[in-house]
C-alpha positions in Angstrom: -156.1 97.7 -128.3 -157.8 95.0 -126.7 -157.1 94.8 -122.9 -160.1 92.6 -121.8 -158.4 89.3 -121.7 -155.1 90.1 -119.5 -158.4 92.3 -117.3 -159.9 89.4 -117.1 -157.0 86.7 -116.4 -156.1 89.2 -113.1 -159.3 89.2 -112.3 -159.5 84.8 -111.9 -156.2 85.6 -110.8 -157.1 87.3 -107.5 -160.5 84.8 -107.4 -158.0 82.2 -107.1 -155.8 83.5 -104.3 -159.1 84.9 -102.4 -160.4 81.2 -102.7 -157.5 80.3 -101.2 -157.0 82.5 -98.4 -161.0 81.8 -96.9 -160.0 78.1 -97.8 -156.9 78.6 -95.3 -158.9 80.3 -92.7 -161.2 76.9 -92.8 -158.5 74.7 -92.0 -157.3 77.2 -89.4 -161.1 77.2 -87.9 -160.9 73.6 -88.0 -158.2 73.1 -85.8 -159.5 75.4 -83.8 -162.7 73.3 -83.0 -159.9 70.7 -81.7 -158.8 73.3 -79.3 -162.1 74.5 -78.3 -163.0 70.6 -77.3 -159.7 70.0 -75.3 -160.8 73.4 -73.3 -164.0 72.3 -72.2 -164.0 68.9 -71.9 -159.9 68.6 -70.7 -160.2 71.9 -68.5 -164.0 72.7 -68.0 -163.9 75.8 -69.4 -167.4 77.1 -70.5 -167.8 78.5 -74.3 -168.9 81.6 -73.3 -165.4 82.1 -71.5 -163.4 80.5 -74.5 -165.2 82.6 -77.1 -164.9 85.9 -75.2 -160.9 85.4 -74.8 -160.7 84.1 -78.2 -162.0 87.6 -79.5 -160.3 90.1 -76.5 -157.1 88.5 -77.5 -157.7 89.0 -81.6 -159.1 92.5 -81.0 -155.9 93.7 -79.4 -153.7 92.7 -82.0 -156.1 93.8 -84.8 -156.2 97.0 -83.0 -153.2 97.3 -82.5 -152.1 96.8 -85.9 -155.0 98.1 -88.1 -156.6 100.9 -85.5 -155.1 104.0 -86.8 -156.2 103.1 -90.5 -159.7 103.3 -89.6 -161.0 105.8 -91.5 -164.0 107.3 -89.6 -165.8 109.0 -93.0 -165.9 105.3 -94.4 -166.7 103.8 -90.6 -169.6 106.1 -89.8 -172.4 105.1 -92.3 -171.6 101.6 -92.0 -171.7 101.4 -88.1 -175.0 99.5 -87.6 -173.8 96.8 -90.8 -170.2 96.7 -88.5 -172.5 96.3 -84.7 -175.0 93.8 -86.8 -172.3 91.7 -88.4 -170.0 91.8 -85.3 -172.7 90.9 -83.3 -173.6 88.4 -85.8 -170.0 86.8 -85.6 -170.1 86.7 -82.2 -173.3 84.8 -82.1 -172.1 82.6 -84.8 -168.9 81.5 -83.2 -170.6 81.2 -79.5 -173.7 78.5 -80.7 -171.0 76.7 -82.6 -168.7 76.3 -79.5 -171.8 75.3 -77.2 -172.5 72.5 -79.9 -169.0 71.1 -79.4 -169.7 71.1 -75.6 -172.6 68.6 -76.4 -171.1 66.8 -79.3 -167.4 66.9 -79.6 -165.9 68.7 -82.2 -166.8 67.3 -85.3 -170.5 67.0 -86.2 -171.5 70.1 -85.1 -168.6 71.7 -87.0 -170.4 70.1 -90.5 -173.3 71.2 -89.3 -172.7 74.8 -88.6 -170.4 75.1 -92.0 -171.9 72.7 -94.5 -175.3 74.4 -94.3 -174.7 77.9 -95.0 -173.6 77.7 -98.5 -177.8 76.1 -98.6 -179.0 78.6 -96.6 -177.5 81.7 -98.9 -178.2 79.7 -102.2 -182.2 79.2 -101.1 -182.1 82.9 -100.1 -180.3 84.3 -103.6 -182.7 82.3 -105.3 -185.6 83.7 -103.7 -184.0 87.1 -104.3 -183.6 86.5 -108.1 -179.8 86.2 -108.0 -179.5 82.8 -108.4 -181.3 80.4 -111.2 -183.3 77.6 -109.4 -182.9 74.4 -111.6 -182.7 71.0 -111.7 -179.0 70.2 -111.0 -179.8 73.2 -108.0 -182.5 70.6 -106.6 -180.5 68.0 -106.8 -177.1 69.9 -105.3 -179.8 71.2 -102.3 -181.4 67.6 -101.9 -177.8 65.7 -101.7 -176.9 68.7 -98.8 -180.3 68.4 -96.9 -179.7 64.3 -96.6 -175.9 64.5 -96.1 -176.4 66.9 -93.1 -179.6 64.3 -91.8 -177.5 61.0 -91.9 -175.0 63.0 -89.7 -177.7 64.4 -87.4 -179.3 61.2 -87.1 -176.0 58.8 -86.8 -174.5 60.5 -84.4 -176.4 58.9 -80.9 -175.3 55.8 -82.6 -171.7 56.9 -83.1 -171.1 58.3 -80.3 -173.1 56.4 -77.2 -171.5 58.6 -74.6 -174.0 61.3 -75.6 -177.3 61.4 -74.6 -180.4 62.2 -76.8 -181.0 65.3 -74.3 -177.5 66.6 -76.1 -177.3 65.4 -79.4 -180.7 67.7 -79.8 -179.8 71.0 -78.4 -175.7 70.2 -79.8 -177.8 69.9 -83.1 -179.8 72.8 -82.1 -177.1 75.2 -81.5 -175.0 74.0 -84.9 -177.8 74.9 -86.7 -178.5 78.0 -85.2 -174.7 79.3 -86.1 -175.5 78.1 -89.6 -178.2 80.8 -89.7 -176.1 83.4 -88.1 -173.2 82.4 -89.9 -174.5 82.6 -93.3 -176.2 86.0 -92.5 -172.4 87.2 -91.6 -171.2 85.6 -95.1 -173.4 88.0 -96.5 -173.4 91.4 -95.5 -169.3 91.4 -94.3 -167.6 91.5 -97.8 -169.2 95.2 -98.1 -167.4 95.9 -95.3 -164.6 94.8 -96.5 -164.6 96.6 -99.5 -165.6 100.1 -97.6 -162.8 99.9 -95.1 -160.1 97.4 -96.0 -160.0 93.7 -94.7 -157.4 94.7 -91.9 -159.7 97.7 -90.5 -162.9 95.7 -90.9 -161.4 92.6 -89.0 -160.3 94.9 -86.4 -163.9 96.5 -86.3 -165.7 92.8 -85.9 -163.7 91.5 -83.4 -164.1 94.5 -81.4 -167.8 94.2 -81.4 -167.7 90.4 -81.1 -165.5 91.2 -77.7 -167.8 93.4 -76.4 -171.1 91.6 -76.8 -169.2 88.3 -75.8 -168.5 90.4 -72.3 -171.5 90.8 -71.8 -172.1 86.9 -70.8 -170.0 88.0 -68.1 -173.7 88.8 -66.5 -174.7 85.7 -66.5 -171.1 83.3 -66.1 -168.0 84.4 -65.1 -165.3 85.0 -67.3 -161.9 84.1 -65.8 -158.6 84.1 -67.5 -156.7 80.9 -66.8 -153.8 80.5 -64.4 -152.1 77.4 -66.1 -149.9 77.4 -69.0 -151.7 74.8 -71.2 -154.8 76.6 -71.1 -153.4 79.6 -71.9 -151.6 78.3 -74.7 -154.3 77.3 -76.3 -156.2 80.5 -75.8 -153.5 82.3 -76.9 -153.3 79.8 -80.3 -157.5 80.5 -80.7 -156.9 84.0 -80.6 -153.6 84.3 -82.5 -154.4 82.0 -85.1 -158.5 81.5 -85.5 -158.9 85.3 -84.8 -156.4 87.0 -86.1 -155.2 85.0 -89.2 -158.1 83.3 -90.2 -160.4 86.5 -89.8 -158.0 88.4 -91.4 -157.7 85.8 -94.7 -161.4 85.7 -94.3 -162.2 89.3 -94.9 -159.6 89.8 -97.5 -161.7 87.0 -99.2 -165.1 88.4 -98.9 -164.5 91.2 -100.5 -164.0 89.6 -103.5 -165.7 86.6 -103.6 -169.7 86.3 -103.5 -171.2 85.1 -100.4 -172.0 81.4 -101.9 -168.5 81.0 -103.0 -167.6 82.4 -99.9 -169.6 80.1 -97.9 -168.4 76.7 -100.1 -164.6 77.7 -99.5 -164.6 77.3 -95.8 -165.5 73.9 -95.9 -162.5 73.3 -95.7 -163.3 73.6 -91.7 -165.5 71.0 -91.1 -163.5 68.4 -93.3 -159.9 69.4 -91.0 -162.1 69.3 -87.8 -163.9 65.8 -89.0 -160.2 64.5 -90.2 -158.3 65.8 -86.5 -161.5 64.7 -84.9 -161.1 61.2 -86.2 -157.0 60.9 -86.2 -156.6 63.0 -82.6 -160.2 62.1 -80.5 -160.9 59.2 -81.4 -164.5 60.6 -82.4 -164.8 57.9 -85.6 -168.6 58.4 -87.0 -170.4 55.6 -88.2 -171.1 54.0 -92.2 -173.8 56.1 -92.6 -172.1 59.4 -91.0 -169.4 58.9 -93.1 -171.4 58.6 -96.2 -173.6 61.6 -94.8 -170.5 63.6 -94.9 -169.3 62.8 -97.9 -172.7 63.4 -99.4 -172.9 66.9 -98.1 -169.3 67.7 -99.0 -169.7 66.8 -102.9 -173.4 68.2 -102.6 -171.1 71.9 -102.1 -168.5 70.7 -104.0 -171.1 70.6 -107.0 -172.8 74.1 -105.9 -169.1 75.7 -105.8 -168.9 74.4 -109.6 -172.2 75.2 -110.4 -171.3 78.7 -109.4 -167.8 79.0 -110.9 -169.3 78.2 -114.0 -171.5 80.8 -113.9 -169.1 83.3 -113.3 -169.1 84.1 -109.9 -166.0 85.1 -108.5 
């Protein structure tokens, strides 16, 4: 009897929900970058202290809800991939919030989440996992100008922000591309090994802990009013705990380049809020940036789908 096609029709099956999930922890980052803006520029909180509560507050919920799960024959071999990728995530999450101090929330949001899906497609194709051709070159190309329109529109959209800025905003966005690609990479094994729930509680952990460690260098202070600690509670609640969690239950079953092009549904709520909520409206040219670079990993998604990869 022939089982492969109902096999193989549970199989897109649970491709499809997984794309959804990491495609509902983008929007849930993307608000997020709304939040992180009205925190330091409403409330002069610092990034460092935003990003360490943001992980505290996720870690004891993961914890307290996935801790006793942990399996520690599955944890043990895999604790330098979980203190690398945690670390990783930290880092990630950190540059990206230090690029919204310099340039609001939007552009360093497309920054930071339109370039990794580029950055793990170059490295797969130097690796032999991925085909370079011409409709790669041209999906590449269309990303690499989209993202410079947007880089070099935004002292013209936004004259409140000086050139000093813009470069280390641009800077630090890119930088969280690198380290956030690197994370898409190596975390869905850890999902797989111990269970989305257990490996999100892991991560955070470690992010936490090397986030505290800023406490060296800035002080980290919890709040005293209610708004602020509203909104800390909603980044930690809802960015850490939900979005992680959809993310990680993704990446174990999607591949890091179709992991990379769902979230992009981040930078597109964050550019949308931005615009509707901040008034941060980009210019003709950063609008037809960003629309470049969107359908430039639009078309690498479908390249990829119709390869296969799920």
């Amino acid at each position: 009897m022939n089982t492969s096609k109902p096999q193989l029709k549970l199989y897109s099956s649970s491709a499809k929900m997984a794309l959804i999930a990491v495609c509902g922890a983008g929007v849930m980052w993307g608000t997020g970058a709304l939040v992180v803006n009205i925190l330091v520029v409403q409330y002069g909180f610092t990034p460092e202290n935003v990003s360490f509560w943001r992980f505290v507050i996720g870690a004891v919920v993961l914890v307290g809800i996935f801790g006793r799960g942990i399996v520690w024959s599955r944890l043990r071999p895999l604790l330098f991939t979980v203190f690398l990728s945690g670390t990783a995530m930290a880092g990630y999450v950190l540059l990206w919030f230090l690029g919204i101090e310099q340039m609001g929330a939007a552009v360093p949001t497309l920054i930071a989440l339109c370039l990794p899906p580029v950055i793990v497609t170059i490295i797969w194709v130097a690796r032999g996992q991925e085909t370079a051709d011409l409709q790669l070159l041209f999906v590449l190309s269309g990303a690499i100008i989209g993202t410079v329109l947007i880089i070099t529109q935004h002292s013209a959209a936004t004259a409140t922000v000086d050139s000093h800025s813009t470069l280390l905003g641009v800077v630090f966005s890119i930088g969280s591309a690198l380290l956030y690609a690197g994370f898409s990479m190596i975390s869905g094994r850890i999902s797989i090994a111990l269970g989305a729930g257990q490996a999100t509680a892991c991560l955070t952990v470690v992010a936490a802990v090397v986030m505290g460690l800023t406490s060296f260098f800035k002080p980290l202070s919890w709040p005293t009013e209610f708004p602020p600690q509203a909104w800390l509670l909603y980044l930690g609640l809802v960015t850490a705990v939900l979005a992680l969690l959809a993310f990680s239950w993704g990446a174990a079953r999607l591949k890091p380049t179709a992991l990379t092009v769902a979230t992009l549904f981040e930078p597109l709520t964050a550019v949308v809020l931005s615009a509707l909520l901040l008034g941060q409206h980009f210019g003709l040219l950063q609008w037809m940036g960003s629309s470049l670079l969107l359908l430039s990993i639009w078309g690498l998604g479908r390249r990829t789908s119709g390869k296969g990869e799920n």
